[in-house]
mmCIF file of the N, C-alpha and C atoms, coordinates in Angstrom:
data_MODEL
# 
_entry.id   MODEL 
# 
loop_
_atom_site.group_PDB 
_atom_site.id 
_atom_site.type_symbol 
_atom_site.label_atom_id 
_atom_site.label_alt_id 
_atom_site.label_comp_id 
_atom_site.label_asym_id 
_atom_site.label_entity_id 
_atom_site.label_seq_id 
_atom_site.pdbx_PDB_ins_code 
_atom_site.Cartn_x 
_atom_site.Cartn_y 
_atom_site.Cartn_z 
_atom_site.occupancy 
_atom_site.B_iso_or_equiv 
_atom_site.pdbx_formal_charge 
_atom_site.auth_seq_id 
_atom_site.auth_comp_id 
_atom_site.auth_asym_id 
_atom_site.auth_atom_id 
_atom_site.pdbx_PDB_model_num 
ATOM 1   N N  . UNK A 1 1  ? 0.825   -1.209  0.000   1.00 0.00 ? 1  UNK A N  1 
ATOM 2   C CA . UNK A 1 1  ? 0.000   0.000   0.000   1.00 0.00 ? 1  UNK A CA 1 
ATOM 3   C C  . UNK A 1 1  ? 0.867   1.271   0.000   1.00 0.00 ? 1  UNK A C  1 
ATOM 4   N N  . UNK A 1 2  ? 1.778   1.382   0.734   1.00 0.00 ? 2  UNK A N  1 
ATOM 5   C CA . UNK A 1 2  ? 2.708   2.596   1.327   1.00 0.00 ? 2  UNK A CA 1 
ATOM 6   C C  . UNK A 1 2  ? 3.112   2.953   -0.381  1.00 0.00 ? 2  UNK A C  1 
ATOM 7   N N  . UNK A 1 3  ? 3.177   1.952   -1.982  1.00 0.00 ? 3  UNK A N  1 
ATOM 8   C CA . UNK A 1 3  ? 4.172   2.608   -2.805  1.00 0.00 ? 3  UNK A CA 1 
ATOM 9   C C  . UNK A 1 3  ? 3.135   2.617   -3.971  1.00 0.00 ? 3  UNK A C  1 
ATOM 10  N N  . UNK A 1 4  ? 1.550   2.329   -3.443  1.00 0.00 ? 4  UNK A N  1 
ATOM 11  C CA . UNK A 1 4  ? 0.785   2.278   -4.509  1.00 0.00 ? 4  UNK A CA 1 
ATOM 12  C C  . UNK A 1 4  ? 0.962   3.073   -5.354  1.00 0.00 ? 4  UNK A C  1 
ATOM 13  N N  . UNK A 1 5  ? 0.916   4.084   -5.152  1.00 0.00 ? 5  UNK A N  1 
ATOM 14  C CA . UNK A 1 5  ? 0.876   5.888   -6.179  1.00 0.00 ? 5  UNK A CA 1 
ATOM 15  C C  . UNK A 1 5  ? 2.357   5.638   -7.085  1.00 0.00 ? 5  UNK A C  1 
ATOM 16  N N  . UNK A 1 6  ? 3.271   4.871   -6.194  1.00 0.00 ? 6  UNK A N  1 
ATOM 17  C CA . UNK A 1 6  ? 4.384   5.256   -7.193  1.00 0.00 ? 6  UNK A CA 1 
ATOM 18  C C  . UNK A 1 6  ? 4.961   4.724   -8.083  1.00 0.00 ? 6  UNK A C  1 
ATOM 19  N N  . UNK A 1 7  ? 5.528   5.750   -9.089  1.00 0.00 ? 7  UNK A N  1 
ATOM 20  C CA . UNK A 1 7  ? 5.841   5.071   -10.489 1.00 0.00 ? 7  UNK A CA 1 
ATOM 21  C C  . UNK A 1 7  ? 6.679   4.000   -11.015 1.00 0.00 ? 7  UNK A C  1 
ATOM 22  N N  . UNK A 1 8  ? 5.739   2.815   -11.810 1.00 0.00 ? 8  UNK A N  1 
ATOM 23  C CA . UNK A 1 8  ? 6.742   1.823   -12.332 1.00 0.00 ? 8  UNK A CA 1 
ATOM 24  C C  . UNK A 1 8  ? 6.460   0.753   -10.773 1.00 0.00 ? 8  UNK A C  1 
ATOM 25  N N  . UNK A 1 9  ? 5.788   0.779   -10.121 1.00 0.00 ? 9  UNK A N  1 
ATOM 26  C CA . UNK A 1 9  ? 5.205   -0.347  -8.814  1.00 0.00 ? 9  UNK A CA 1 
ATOM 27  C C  . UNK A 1 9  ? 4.159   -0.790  -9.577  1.00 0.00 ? 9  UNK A C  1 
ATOM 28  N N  . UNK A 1 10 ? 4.199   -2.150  -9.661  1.00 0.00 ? 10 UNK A N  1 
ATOM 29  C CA . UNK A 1 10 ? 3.079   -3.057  -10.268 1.00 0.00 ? 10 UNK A CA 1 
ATOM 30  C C  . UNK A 1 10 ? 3.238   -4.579  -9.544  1.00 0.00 ? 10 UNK A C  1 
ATOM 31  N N  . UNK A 1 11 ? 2.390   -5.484  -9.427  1.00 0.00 ? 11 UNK A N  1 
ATOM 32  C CA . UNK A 1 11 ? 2.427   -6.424  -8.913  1.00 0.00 ? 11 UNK A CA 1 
ATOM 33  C C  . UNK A 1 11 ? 1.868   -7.123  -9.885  1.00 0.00 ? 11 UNK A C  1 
ATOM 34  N N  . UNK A 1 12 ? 1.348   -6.554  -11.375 1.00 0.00 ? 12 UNK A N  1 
ATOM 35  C CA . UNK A 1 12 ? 0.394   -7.557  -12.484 1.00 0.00 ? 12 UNK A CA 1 
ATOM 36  C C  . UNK A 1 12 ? 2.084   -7.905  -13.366 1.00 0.00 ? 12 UNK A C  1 
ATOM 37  N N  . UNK A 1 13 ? 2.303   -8.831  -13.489 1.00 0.00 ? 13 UNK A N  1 
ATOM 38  C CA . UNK A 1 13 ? 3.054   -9.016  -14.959 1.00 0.00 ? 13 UNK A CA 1 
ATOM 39  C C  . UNK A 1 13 ? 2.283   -8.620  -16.140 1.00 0.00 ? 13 UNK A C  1 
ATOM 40  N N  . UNK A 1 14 ? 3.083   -7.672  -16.903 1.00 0.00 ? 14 UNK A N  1 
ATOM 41  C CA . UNK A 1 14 ? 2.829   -7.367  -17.985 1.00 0.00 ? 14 UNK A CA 1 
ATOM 42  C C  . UNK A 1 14 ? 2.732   -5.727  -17.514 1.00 0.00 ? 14 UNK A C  1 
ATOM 43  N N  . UNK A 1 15 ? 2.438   -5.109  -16.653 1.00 0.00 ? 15 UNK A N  1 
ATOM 44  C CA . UNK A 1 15 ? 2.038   -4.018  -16.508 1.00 0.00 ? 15 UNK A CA 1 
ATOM 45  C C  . UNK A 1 15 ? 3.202   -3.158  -15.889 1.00 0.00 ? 15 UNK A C  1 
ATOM 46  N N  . UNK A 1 16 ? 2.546   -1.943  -16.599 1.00 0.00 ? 16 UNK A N  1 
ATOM 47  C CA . UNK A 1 16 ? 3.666   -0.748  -16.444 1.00 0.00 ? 16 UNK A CA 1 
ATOM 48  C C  . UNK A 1 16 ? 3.817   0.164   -15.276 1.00 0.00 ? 16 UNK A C  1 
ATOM 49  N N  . UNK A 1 17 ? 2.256   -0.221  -14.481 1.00 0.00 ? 17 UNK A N  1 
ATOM 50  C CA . UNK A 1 17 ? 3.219   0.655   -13.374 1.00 0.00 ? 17 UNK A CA 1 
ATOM 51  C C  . UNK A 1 17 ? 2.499   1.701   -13.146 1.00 0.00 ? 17 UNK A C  1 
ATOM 52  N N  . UNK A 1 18 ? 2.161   2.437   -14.396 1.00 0.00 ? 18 UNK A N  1 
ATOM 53  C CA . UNK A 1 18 ? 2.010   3.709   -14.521 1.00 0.00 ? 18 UNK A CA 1 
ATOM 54  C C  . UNK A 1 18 ? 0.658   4.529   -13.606 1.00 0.00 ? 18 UNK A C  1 
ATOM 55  N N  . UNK A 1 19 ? -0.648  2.978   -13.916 1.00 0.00 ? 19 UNK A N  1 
ATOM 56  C CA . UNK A 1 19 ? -1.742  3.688   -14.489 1.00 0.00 ? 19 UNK A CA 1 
ATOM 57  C C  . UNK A 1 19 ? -2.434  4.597   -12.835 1.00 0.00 ? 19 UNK A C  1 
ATOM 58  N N  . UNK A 1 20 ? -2.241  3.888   -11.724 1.00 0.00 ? 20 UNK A N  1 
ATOM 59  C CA . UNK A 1 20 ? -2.738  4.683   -10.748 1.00 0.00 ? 20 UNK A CA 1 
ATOM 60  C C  . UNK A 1 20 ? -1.736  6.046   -10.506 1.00 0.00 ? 20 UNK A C  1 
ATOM 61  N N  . UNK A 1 21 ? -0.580  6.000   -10.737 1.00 0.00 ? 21 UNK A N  1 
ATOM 62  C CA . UNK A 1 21 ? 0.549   7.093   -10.790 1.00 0.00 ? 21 UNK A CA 1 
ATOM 63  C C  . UNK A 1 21 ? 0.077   8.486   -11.771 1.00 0.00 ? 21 UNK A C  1 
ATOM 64  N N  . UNK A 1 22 ? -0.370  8.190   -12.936 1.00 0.00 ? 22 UNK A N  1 
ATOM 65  C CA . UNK A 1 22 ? -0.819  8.794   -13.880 1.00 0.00 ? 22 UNK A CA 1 
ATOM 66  C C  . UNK A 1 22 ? -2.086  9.599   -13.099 1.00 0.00 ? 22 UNK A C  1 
ATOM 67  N N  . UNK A 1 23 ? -3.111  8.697   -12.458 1.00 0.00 ? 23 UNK A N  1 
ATOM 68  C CA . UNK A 1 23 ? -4.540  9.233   -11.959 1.00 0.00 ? 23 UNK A CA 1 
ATOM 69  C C  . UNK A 1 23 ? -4.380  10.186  -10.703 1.00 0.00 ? 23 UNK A C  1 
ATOM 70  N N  . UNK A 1 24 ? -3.281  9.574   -9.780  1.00 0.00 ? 24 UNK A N  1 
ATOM 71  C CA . UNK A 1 24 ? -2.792  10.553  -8.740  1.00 0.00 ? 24 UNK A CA 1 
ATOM 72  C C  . UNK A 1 24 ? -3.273  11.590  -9.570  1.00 0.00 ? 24 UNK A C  1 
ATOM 73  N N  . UNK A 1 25 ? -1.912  11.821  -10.124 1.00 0.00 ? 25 UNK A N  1 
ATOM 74  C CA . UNK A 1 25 ? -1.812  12.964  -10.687 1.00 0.00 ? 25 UNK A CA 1 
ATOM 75  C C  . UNK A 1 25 ? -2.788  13.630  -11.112 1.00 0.00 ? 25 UNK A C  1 
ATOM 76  N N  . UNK A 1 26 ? -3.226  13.002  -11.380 1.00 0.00 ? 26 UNK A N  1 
ATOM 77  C CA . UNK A 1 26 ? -4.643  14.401  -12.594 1.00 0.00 ? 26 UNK A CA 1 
ATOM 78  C C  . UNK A 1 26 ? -5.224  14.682  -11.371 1.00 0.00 ? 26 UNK A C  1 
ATOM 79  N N  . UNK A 1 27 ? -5.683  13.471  -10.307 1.00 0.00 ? 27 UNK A N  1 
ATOM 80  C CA . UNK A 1 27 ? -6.931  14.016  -9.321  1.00 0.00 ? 27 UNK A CA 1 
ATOM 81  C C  . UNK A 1 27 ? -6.429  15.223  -8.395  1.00 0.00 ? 27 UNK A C  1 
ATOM 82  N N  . UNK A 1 28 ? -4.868  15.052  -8.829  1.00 0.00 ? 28 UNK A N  1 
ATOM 83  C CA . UNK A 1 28 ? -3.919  16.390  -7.726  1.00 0.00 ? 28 UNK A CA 1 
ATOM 84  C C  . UNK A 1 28 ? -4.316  17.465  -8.037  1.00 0.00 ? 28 UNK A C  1 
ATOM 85  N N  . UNK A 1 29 ? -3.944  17.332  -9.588  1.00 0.00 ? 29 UNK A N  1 
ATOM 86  C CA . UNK A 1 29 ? -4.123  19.096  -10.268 1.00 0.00 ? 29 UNK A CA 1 
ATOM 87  C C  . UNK A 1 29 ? -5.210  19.563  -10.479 1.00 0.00 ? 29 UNK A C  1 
ATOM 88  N N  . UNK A 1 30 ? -6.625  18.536  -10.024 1.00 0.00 ? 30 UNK A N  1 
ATOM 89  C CA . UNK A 1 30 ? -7.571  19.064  -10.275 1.00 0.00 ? 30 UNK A CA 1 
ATOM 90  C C  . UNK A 1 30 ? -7.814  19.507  -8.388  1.00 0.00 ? 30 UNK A C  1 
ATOM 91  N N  . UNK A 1 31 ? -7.191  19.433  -7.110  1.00 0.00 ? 31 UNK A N  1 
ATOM 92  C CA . UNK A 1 31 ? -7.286  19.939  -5.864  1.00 0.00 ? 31 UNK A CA 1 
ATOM 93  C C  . UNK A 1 31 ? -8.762  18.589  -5.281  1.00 0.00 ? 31 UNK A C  1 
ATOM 94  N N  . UNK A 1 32 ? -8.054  17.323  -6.132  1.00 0.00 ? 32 UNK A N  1 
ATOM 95  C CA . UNK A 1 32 ? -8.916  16.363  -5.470  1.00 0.00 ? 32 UNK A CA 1 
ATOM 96  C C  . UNK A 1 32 ? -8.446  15.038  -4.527  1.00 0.00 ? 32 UNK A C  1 
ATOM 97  N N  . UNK A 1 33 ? -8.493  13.960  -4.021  1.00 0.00 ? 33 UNK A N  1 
ATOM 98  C CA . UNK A 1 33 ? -8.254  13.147  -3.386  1.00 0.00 ? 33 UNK A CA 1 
ATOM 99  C C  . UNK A 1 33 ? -8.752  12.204  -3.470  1.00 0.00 ? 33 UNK A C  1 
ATOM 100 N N  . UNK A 1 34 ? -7.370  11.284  -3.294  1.00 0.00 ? 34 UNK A N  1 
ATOM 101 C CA . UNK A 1 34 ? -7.763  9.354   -3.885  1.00 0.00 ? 34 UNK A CA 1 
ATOM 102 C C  . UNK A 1 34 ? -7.790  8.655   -2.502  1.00 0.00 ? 34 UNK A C  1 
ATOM 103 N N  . UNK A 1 35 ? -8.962  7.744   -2.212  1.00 0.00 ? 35 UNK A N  1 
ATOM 104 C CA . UNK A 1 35 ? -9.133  7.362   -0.714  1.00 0.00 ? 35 UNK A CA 1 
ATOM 105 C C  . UNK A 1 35 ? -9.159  5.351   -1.351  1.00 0.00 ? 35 UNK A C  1 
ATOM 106 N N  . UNK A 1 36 ? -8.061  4.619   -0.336  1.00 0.00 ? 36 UNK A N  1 
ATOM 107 C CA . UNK A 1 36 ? -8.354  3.576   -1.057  1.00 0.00 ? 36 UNK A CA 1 
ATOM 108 C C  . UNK A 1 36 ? -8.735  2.836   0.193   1.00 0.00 ? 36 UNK A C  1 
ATOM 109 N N  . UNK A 1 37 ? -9.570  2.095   0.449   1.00 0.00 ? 37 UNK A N  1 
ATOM 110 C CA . UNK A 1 37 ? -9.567  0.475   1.517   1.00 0.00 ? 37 UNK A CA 1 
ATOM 111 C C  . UNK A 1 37 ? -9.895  -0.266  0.741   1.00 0.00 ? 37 UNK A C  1 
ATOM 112 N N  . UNK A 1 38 ? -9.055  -1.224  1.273   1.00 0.00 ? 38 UNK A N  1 
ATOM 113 C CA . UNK A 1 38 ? -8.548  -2.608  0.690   1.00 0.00 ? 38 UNK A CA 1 
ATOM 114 C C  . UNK A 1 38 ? -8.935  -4.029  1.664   1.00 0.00 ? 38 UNK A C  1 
ATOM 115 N N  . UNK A 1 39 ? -9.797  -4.817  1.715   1.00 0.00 ? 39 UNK A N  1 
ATOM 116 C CA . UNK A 1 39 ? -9.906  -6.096  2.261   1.00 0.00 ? 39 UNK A CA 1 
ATOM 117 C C  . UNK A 1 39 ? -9.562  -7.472  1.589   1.00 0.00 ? 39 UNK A C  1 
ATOM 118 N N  . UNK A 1 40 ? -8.183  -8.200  2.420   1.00 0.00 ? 40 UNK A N  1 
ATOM 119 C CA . UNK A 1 40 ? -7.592  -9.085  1.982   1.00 0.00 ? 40 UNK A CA 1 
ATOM 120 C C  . UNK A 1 40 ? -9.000  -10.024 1.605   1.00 0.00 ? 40 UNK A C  1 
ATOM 121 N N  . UNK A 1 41 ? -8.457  -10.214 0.131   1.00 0.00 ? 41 UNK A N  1 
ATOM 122 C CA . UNK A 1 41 ? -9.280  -11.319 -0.154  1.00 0.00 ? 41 UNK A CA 1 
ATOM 123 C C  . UNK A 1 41 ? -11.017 -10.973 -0.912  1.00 0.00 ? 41 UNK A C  1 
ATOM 124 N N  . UNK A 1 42 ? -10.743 -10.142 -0.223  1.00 0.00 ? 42 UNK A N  1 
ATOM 125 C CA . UNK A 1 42 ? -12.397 -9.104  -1.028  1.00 0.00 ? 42 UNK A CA 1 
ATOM 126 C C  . UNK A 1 42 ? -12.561 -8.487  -2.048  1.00 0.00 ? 42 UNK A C  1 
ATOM 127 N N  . UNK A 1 43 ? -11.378 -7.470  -1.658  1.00 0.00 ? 43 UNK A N  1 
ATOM 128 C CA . UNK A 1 43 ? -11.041 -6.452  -2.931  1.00 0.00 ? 43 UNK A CA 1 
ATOM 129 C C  . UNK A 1 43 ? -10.726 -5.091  -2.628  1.00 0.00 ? 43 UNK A C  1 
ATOM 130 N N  . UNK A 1 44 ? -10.481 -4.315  -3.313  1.00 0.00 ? 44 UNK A N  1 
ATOM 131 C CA . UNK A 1 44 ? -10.258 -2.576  -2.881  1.00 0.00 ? 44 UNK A CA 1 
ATOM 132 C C  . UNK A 1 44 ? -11.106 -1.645  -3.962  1.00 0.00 ? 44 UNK A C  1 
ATOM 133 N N  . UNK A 1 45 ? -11.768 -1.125  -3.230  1.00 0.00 ? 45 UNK A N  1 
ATOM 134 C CA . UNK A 1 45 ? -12.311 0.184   -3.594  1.00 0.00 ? 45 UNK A CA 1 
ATOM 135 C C  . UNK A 1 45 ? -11.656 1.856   -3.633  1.00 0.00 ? 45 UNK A C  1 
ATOM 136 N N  . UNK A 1 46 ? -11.520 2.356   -4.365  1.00 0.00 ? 46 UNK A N  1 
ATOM 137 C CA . UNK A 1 46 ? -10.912 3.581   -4.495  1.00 0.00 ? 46 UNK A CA 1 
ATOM 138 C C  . UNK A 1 46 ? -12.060 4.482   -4.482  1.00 0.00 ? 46 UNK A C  1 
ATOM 139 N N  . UNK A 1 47 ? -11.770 5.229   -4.222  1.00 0.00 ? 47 UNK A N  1 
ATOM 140 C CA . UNK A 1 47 ? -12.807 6.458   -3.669  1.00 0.00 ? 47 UNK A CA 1 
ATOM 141 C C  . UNK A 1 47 ? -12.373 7.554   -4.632  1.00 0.00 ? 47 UNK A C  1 
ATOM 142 N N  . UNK A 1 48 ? -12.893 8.512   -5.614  1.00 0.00 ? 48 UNK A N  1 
ATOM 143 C CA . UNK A 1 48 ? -12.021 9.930   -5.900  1.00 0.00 ? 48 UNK A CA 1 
ATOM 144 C C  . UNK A 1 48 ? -12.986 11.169  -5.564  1.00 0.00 ? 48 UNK A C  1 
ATOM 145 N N  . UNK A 1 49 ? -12.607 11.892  -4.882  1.00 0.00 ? 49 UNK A N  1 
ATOM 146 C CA . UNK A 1 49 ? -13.255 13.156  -4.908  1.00 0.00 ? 49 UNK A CA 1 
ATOM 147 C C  . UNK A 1 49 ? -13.126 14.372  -5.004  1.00 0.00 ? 49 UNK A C  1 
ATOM 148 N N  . UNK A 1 50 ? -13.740 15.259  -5.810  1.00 0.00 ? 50 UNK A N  1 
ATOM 149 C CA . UNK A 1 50 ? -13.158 16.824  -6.078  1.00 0.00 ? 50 UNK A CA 1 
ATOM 150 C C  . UNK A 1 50 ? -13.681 17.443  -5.616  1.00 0.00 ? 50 UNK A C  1 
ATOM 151 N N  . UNK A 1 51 ? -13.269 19.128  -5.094  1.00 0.00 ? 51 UNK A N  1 
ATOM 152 C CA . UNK A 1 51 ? -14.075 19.858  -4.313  1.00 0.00 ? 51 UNK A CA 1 
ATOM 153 C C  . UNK A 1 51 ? -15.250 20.393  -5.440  1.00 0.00 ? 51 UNK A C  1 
ATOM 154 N N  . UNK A 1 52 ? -16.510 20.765  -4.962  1.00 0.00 ? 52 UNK A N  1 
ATOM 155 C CA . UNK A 1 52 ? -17.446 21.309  -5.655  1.00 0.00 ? 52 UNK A CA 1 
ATOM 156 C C  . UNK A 1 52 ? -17.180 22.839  -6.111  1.00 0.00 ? 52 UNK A C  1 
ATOM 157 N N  . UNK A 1 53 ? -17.853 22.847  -7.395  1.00 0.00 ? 53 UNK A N  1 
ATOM 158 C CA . UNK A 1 53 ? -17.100 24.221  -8.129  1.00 0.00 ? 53 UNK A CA 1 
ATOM 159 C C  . UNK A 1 53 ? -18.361 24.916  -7.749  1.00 0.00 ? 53 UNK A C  1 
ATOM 160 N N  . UNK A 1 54 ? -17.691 26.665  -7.919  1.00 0.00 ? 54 UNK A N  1 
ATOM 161 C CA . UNK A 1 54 ? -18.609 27.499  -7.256  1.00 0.00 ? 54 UNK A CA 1 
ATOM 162 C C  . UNK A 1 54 ? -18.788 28.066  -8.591  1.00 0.00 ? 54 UNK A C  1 
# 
């Protein structure tokens, strides 16, 4: 969990790494936040949320 966000960390073979690193990002520059819980064996849900525009 601690290196999810970061780039080129993958645990799929075949995969680059990138794609939650990439989403950070955008949800940053848009002044939003990525919330994840994770239950062994269940699954993980990611949460994203942006502040409401005025």
């Amino acid at each position: 969990m601690h290196r999810l966000f970061d780039p080129f960390s993958t645990s799929k073979h075949g995969g680059s790494g990138l794609g939650l690193f990439v989403t950070y990002g955008i949800v940053q520059s848009h002044s939003g936040k990525i919330d994840v819980e994770t239950h062994a064996g269940k699954g993980t849900v990611f949460t994203i949320t942006f502040p409401a525009s005025h």
